[in-house]
MIPA-709488 format. One line per 2 residues: number of its first residue (from 1); for each residue x, y, z of N, C-alpha, C. Coordinates in nm, 3 decimals, m for minus. Layout:
N
NUM = X:Y:Z:X:Y:Z:X:Y:Z  ...
END
This chain:
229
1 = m2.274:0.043:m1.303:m2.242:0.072:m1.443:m2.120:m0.010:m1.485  m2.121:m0.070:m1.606:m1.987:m0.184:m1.661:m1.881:m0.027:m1.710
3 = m1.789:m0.105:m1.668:m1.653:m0.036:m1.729:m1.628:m0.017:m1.819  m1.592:0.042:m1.862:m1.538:0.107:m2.057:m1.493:m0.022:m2.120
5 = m1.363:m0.038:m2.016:m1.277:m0.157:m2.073:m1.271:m0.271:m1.973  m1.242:m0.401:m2.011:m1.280:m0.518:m1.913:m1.153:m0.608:m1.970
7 = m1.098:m0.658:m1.881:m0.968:m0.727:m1.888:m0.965:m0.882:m1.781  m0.871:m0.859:m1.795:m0.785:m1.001:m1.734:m0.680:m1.023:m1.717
9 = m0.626:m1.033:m1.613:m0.449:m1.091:m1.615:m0.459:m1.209:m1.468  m0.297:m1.222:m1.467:m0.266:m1.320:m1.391:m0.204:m1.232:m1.240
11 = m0.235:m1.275:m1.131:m0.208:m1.215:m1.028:m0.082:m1.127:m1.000  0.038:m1.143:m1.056:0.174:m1.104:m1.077:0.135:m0.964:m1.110
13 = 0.058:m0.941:m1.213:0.067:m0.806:m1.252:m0.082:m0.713:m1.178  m0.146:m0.737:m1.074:m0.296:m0.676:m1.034:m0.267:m0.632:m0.918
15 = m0.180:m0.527:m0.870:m0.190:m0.415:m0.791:m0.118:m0.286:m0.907  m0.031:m0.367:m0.982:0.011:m0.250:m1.085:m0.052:m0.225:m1.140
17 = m0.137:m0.258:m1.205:m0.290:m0.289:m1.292:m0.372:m0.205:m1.247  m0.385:m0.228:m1.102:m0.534:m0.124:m1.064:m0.481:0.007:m1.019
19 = m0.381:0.000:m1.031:m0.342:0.173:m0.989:m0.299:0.254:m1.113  m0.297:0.149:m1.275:m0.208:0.226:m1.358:m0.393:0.250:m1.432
21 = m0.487:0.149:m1.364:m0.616:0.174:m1.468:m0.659:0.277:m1.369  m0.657:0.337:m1.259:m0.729:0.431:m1.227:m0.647:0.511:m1.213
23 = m0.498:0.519:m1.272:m0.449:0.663:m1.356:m0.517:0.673:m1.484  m0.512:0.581:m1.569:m0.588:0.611:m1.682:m0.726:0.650:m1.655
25 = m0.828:0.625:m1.589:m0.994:0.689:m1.589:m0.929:0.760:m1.563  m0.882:0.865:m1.470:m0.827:0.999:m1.452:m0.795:1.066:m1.554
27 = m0.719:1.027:m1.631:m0.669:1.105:m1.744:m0.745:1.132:m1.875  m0.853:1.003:m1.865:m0.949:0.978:m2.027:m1.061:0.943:m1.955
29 = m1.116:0.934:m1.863:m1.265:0.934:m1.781:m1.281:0.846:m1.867  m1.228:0.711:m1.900:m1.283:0.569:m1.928:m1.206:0.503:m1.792
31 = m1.284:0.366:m1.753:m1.310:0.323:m1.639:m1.244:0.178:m1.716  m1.169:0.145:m1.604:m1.079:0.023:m1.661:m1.107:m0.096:m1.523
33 = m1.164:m0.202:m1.547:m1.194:m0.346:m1.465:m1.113:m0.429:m1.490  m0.998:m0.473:m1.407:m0.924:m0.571:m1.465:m0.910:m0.705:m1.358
35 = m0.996:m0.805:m1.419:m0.989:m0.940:m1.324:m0.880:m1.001:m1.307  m0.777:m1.014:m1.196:m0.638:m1.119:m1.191:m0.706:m1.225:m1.110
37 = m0.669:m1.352:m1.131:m0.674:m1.457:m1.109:m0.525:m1.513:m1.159  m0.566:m1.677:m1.133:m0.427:m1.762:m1.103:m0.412:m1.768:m1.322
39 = m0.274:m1.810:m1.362:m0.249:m1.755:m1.504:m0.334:m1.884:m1.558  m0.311:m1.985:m1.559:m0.376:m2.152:m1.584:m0.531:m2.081:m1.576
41 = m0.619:m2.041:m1.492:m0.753:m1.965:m1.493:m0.763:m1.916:m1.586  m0.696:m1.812:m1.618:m0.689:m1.701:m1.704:m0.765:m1.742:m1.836
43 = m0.581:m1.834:m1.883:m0.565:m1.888:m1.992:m0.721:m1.991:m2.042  m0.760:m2.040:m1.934:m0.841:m2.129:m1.980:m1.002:m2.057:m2.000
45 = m1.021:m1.956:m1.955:m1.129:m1.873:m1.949:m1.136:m1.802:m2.097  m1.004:m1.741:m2.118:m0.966:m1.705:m2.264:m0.975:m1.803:m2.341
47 = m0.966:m1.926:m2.345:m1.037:m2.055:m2.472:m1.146:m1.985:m2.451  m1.168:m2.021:m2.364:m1.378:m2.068:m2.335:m1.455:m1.944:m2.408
49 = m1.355:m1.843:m2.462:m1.411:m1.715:m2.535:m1.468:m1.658:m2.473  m1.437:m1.626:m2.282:m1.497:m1.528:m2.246:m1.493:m1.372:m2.279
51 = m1.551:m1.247:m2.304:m1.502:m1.137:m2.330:m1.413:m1.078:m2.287  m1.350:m1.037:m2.281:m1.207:m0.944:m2.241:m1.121:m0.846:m2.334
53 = m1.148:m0.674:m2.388:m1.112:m0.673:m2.438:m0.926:m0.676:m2.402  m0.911:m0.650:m2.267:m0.744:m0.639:m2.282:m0.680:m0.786:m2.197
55 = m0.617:m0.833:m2.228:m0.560:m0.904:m2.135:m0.395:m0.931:m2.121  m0.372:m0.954:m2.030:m0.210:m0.916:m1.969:m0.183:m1.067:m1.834
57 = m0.076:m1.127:m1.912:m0.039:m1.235:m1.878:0.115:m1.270:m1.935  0.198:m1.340:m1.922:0.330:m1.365:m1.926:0.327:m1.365:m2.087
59 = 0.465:m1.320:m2.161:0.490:m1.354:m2.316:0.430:m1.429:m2.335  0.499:m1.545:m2.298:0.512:m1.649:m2.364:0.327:m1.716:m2.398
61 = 0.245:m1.700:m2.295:0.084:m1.689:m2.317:0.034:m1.625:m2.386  0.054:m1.493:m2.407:0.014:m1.469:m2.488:0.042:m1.484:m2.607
63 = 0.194:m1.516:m2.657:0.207:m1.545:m2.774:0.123:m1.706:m2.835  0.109:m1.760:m2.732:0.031:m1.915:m2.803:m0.110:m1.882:m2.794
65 = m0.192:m1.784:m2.715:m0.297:m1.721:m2.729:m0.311:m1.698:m2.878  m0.260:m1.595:m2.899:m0.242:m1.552:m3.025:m0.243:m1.632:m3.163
67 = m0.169:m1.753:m3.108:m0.112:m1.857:m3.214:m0.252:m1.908:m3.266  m0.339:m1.922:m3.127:m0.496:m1.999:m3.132:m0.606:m1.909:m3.162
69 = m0.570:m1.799:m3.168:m0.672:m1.738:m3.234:m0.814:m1.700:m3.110  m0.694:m1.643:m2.992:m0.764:m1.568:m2.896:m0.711:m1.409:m2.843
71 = m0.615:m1.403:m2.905:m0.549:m1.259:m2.903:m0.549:m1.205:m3.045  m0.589:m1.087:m3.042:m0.622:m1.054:m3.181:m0.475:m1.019:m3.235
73 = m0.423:m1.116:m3.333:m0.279:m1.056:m3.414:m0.230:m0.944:m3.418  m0.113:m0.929:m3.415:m0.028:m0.780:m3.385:m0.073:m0.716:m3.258
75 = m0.116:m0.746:m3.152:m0.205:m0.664:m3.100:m0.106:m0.686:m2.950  m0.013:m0.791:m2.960:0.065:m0.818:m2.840:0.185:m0.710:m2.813
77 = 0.219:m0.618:m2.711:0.329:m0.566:m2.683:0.386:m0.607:m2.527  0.507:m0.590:m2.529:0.593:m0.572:m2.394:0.517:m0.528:m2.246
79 = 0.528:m0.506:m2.174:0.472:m0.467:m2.077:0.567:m0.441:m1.937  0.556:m0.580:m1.865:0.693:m0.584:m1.781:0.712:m0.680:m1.743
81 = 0.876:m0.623:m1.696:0.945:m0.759:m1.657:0.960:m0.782:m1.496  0.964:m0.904:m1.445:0.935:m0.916:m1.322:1.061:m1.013:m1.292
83 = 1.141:m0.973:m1.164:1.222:m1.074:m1.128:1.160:m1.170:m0.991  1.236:m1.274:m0.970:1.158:m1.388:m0.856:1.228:m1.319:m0.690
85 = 1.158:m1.368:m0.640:1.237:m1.310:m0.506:1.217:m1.422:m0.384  1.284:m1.406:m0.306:1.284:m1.500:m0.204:1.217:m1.434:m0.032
87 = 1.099:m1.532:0.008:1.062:m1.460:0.125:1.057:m1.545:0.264  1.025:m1.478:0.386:0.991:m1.577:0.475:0.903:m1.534:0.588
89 = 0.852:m1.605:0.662:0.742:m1.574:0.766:0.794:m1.443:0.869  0.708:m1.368:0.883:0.768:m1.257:0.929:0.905:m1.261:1.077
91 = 1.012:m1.175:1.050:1.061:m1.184:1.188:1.180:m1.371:1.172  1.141:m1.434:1.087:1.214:m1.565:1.067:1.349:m1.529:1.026
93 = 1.466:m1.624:1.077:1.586:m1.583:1.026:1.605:m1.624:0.885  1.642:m1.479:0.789:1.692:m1.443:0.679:1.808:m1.570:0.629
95 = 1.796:m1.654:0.536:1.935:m1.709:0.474:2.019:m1.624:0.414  2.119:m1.656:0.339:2.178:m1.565:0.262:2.162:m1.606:0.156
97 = 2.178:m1.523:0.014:2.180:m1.484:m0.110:2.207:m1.458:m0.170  2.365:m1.479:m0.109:2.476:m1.381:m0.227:2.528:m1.420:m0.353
99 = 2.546:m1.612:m0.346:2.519:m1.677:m0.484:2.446:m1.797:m0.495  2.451:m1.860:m0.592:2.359:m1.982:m0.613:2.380:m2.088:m0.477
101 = 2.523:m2.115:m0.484:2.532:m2.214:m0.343:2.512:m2.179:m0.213  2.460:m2.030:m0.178:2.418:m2.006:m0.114:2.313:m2.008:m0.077
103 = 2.209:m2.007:m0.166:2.034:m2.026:m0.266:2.030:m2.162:m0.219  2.120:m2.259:m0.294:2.103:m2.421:m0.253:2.107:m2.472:m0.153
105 = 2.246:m2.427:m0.058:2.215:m2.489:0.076:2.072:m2.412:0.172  2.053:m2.271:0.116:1.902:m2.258:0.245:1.801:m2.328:0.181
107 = 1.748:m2.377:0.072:1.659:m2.432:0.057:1.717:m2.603:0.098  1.796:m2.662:0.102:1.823:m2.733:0.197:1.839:m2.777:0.325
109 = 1.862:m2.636:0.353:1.842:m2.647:0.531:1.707:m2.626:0.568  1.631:m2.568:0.460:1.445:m2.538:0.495:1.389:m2.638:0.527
111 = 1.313:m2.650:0.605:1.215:m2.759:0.684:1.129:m2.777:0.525  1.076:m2.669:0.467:0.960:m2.662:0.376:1.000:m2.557:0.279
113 = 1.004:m2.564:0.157:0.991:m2.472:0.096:0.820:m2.384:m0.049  0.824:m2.335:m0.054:0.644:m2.293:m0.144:0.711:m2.210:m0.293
115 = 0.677:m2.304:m0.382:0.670:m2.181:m0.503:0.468:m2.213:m0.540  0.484:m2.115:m0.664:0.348:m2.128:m0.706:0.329:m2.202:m0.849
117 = 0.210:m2.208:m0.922:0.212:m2.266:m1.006:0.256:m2.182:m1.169  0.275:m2.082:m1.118:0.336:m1.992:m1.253:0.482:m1.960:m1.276
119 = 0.529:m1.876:m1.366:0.664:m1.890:m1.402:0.749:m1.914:m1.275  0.729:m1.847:m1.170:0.839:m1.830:m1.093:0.887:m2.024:m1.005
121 = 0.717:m2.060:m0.984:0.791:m2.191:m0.979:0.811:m2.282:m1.076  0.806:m2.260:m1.217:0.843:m2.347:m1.289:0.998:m2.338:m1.305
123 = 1.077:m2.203:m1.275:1.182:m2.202:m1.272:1.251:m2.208:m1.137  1.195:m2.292:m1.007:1.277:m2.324:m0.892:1.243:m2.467:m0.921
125 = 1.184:m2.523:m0.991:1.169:m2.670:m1.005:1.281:m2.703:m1.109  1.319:m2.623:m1.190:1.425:m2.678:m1.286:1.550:m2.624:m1.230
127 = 1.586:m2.527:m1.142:1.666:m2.522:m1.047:1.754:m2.650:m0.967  1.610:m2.703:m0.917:1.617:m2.834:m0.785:1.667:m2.947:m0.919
129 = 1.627:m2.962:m1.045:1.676:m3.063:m1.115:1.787:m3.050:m1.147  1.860:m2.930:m1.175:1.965:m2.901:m1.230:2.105:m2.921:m1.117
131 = 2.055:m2.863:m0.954:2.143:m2.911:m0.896:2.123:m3.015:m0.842  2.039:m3.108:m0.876:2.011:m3.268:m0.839:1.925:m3.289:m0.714
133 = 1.870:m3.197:m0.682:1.803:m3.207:m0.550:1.678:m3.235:m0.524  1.601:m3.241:m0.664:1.471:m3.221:m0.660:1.425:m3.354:m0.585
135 = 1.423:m3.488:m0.627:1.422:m3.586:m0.543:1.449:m3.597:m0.353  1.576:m3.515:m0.313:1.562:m3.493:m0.188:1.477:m3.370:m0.114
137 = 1.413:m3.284:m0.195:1.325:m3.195:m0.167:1.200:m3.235:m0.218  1.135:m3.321:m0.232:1.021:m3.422:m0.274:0.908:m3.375:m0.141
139 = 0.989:m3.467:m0.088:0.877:m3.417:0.076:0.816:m3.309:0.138  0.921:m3.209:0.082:0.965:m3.052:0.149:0.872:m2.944:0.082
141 = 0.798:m3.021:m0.036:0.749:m2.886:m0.141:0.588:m2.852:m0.108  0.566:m2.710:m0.092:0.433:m2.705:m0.085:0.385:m2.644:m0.225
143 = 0.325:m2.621:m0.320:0.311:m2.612:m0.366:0.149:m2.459:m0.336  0.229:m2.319:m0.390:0.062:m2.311:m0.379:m0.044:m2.304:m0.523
145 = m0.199:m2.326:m0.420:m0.268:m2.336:m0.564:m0.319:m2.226:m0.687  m0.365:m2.249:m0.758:m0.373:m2.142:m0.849:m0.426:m1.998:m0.768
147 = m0.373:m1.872:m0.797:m0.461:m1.781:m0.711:m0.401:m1.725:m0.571  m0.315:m1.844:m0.485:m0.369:m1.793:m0.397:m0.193:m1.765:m0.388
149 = m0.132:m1.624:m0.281:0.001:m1.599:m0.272:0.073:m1.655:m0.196  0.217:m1.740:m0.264:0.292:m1.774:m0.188:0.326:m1.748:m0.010
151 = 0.260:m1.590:m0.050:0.314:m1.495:0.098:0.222:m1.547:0.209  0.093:m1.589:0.128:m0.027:m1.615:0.214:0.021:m1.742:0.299
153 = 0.119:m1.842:0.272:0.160:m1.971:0.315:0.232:m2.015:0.394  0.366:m1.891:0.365:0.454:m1.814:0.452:0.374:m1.782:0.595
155 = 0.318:m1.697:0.556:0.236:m1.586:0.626:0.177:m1.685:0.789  0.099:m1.816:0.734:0.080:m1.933:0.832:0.139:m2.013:0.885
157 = 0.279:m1.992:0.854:0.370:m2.075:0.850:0.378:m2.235:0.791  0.292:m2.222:0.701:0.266:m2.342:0.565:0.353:m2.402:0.547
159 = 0.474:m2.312:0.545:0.634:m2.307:0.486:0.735:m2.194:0.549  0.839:m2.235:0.476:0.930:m2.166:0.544:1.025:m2.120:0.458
161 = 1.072:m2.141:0.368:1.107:m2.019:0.247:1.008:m2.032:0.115  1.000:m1.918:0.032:0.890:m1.954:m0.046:0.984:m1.838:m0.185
163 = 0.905:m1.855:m0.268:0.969:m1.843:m0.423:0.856:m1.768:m0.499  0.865:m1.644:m0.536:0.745:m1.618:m0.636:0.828:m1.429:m0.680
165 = 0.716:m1.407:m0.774:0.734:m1.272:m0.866:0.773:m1.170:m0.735  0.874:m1.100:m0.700:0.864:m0.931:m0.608:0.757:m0.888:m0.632
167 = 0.698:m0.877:m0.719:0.563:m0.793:m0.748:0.436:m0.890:m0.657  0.462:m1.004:m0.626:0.375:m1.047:m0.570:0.395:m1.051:m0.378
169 = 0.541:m1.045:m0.365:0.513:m1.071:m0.211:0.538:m0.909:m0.156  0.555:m0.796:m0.243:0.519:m0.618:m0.193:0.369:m0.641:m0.072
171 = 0.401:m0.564:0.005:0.290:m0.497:0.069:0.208:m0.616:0.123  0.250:m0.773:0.149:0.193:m0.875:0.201:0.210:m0.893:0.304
173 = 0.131:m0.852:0.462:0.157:m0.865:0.548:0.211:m1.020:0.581  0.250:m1.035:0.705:0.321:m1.151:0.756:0.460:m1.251:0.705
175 = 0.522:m1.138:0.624:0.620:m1.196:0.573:0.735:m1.093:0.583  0.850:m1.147:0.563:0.959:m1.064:0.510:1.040:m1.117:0.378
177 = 1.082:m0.977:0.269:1.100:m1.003:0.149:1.266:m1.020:0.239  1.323:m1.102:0.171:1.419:m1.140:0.183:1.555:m1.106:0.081
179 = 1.509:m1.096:m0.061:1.531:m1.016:m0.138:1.572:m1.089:m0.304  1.578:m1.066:m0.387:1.572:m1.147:m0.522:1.684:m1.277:m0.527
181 = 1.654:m1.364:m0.616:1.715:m1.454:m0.613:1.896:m1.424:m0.687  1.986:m1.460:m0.637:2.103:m1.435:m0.690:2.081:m1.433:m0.814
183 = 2.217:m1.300:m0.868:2.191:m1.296:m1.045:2.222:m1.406:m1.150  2.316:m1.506:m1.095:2.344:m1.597:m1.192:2.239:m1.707:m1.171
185 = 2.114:m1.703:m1.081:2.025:m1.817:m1.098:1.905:m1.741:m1.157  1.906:m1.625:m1.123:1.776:m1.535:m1.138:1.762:m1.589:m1.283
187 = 1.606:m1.554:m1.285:1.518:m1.567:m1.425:1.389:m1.408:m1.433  1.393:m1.381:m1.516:1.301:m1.235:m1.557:1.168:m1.312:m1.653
189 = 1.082:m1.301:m1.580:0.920:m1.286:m1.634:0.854:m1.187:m1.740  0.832:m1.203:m1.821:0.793:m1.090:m1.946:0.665:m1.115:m1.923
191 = 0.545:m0.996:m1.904:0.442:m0.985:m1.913:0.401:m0.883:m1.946  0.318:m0.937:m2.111:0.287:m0.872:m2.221:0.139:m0.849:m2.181
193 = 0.032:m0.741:m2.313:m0.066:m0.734:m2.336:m0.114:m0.771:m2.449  m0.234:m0.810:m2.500:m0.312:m0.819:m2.614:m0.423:m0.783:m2.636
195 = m0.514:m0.758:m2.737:m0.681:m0.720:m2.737:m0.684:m0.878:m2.737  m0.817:m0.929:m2.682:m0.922:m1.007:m2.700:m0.996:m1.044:m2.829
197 = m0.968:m1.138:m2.896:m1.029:m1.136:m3.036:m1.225:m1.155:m2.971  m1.234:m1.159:m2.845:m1.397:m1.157:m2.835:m1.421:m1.016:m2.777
199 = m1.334:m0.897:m2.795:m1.329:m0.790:m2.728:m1.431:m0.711:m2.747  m1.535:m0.609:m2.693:m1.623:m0.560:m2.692:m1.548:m0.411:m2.698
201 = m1.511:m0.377:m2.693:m1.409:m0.261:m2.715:m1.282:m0.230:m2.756  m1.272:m0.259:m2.866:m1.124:m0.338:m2.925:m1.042:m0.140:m2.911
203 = m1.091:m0.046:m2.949:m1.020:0.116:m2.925:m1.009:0.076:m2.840  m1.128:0.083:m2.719:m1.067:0.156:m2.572:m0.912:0.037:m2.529
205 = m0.933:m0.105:m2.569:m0.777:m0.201:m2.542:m0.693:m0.113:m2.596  m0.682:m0.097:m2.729:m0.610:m0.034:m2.783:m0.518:0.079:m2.720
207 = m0.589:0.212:m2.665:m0.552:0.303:m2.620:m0.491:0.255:m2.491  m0.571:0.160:m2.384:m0.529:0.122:m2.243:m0.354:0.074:m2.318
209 = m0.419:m0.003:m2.357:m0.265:m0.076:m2.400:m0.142:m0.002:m2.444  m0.163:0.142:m2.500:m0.066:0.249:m2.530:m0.035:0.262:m2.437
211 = m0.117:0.340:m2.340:m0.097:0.367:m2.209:0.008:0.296:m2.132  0.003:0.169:m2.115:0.020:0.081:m2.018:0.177:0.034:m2.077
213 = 0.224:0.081:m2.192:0.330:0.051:m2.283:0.400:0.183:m2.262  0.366:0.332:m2.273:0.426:0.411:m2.279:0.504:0.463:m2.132
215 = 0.631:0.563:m2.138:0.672:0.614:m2.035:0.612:0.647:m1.916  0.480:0.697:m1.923:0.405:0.744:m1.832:0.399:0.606:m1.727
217 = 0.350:0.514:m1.762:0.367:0.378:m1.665:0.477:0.336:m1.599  0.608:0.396:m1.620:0.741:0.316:m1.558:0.734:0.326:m1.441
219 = 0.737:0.479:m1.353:0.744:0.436:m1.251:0.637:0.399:m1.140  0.496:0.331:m1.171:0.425:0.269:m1.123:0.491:0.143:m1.128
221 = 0.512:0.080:m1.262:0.619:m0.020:m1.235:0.697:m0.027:m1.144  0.785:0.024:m1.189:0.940:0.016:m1.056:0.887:m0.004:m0.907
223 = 0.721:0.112:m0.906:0.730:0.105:m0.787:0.639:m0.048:m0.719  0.606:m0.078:m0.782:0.582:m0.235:m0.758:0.637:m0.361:m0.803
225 = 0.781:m0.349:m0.786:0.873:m0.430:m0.829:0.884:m0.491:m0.977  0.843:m0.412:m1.072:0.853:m0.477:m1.186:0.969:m0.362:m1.278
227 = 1.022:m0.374:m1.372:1.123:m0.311:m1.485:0.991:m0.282:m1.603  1.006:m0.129:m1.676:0.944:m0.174:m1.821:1.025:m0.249:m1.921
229 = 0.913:m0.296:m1.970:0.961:m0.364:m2.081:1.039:m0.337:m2.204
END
């Protein structure tokens, strides 16, 4: 049987997702499906006008969603915020973290380091430019691909410190969280919701999306490393 409501987001937010949609069937016996994939997927599936009435992906996407006339207007709210965190192959010795030049020299002393292709490594790449390093960490970068978790790379020893959302390296075997990136480098991820202007159930988004906005959701948040919005 298809689900009430049918969605989409980007991997960052899909363990909070499936535990806050099967609080909601619980509460309103509507049945919530929500596909995460890599955000670049997402986004490009949403051109292609696939159906979706809810979807949940970083602000800033959805607001140019919107702009194009794939999020139905007004229809975008807050959701949560996600900070970056720093991890490593399980049992590996911990760097320290207490400030930025502390941040700089372990990713300098790293054999390898992994961000991914969404916010979190777009903001360790302007990091490496800012303290001039990016050129001597050229060699060093693994990059992972859309989809798949930083932790997973770690995890093989792919790499050896790696960069992505807390919400993504929770509960990933073969790693250890190491713990968020110092506060004066840190950067916070906003990931919003919208209806689907091809939505097949534009209420039931509607209501999920109350849901998923109101108090009742925080501490599913928190408890998977994200802040409400």
């Amino acid at each position: 049987m298809a689900a009430n409501i049918v969605g989409i987001s980007s991997m960052a937010t899909r363990h909070v997702l499936t535990e806050l949609g099967a609080a909601y069937q619980q509460k309103t016996e509507q049945s919530v499906a929500i596909e995460s994939v890599g955000g670049v997927d997402a986004a490009r599936r949403i051109r292609a006008r696939e159906k979706f009435d809810i979807i949940v992906l970083t602000d800033e996407a959805i607001k140019q969603l919107e702009a194009e006339g794939c999020v139905k207007s007004g229809s975008r709210f807050g959701f949560a915020d996600s900070a970056i965190a720093v991890a490593v192959k399980s049992k590996a010795k911990r760097p320290s973290l207490t400030d930025g030049e502390s941040l700089k020299a372990a990713i300098l002393a790293a054999q390898s380091i992994c961000y991914s292709t969404g916010p979190s490594g777009t903001h360790v790449v302007k990091l490496l430019e800012k303290w001039a390093i990016d050129r001597l960490m050229s060699g060093r970068i693994v990059q992972a691909p859309p989809g798949v978790p930083v932790g997973a790379l770690l995890a093989r020893g792919e790499a050896e410190l790696g960069f992505q959302q807390l919400s993504e390296f929770l509960d990933m075997p073969g790693i250890d969280i190491v713990g968020p990136l110092p506060q004066e480098v840190q950067s916070l991820t906003r990931f919003s919701c919208g209806v689907g202007t091809q939505a097949s159930n534009e209420a039931g988004a509607r209501g999920f999306i109350h849901y998923l906005t109101s108090s009742e959701a925080d501490a599913s948040k928190r408890r998977h490393g994200m802040e409400p919005a």
